[in-house]
C-alpha positions in Angstrom: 26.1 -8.3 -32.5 23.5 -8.5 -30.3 22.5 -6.8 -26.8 20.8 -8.2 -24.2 18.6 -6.3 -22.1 19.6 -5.9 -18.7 17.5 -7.7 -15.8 16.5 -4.5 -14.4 17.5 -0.7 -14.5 17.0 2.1 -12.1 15.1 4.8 -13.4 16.2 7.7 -11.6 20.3 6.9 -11.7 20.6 4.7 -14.4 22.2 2.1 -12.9 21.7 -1.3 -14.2 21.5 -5.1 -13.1 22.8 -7.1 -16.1 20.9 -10.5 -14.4 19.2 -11.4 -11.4 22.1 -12.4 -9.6 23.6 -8.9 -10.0 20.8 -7.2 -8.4 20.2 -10.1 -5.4 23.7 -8.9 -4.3 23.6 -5.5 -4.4 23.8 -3.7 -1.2 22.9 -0.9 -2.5 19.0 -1.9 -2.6 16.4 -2.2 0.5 13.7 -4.7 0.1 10.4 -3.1 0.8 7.7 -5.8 0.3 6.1 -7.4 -1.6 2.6 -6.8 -3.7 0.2 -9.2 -4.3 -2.0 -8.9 -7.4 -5.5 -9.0 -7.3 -5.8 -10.5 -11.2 -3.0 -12.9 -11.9 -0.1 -14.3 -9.7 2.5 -13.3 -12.9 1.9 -9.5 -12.4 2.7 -9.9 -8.6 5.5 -7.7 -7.6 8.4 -7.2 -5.1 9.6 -3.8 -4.6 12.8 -2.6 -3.4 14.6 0.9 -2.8 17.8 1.5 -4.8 20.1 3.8 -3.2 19.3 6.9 -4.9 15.7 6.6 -3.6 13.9 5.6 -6.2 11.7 2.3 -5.2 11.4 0.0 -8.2 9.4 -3.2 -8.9 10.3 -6.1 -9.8 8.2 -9.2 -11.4 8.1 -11.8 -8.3 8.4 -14.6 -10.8 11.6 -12.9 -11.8 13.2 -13.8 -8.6 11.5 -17.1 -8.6 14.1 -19.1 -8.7 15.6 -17.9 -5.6 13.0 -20.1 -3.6 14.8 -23.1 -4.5 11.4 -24.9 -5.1 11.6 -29.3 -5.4 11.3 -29.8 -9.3 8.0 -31.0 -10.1 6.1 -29.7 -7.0 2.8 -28.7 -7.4 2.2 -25.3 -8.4 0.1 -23.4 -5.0 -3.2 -22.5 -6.1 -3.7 -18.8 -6.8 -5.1 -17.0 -4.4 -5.9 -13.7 -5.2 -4.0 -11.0 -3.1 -2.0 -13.4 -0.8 1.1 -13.7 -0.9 2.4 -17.5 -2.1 4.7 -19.8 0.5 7.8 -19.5 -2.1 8.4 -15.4 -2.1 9.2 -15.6 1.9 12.6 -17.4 0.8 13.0 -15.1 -1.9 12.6 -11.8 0.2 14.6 -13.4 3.0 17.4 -13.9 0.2 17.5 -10.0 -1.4 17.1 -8.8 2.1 20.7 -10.9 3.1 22.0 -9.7 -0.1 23.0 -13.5 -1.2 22.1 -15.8 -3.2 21.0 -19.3 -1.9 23.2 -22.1 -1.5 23.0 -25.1 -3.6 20.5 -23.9 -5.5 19.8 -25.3 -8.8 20.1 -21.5 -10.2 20.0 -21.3 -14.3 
C-alpha cells in the first residue's frame, strides 16, 4: 500500500497537514505574509507561524485554489517581487481559518 505525503509538516513538533484543507483550518497557525520571488512566481511563498513557534513556508501556488479564480481567466503577468491580485483572497482565507464558500475546491 501506498503513502501519501502529507500537504505540509511542521518541523519543529511534527505535526502534520494531510491536505490543504487541513492546514487552512487550523487555528493553531498565524499567517505572517507573504514572499514574493524575485525569479519565478512558482517559488513565491506564504509563511505562517505554527503554534510551537516555528514559522514555516508554504508554496503560494499550493493555496491557489483558495482564490476561487473564474476558470479560464487570464493568467496576471509576472511581475517580479509583487505580490499577484489572487494571494489577497488566499491570506484573507488562512487568516479566518476557513475555507471559501462555493468554491470549486478539488
Amino acid at each position: 500500500m501506498a503513502t501519501t505525503e502529507p500537504f505540509k509538516e511542521c518541523t519543529a513538533c511534527g505535526t502534520h497537514w494531510g491536505d490543504y484543507r487541513e492546514f487552512v483550518i487550523d487555528r493553531e497557525l498565524r499567517v505572517e505574509g507573504f514572499q514574493a520571488s524575485h525569479v519565478a512566481p512558482e517559488y513565491d511563498l506564504i509563511l505562517v507561524t505554527h503554534r510551537c513557534g516555528t514559522t514555516l513556508a508554504v508554496w503560494a501556488d499550493a493555496l491557489r485554489v483558495l482564490a476561487d479564480e473564474p476558470a479560464g481567466a487570464a493568467p496576471e503577468p509576472y511581475v517580479p517581487e509583487a505580490r499577484p491580485a489572487w494571494v489577497a483572497p488566499v491570506l484573507a482565507c488562512l487568516r479566518r481559518h476557513e475555507l471559501p464558500q462555493g468554491a470549486r475546491l478539488s
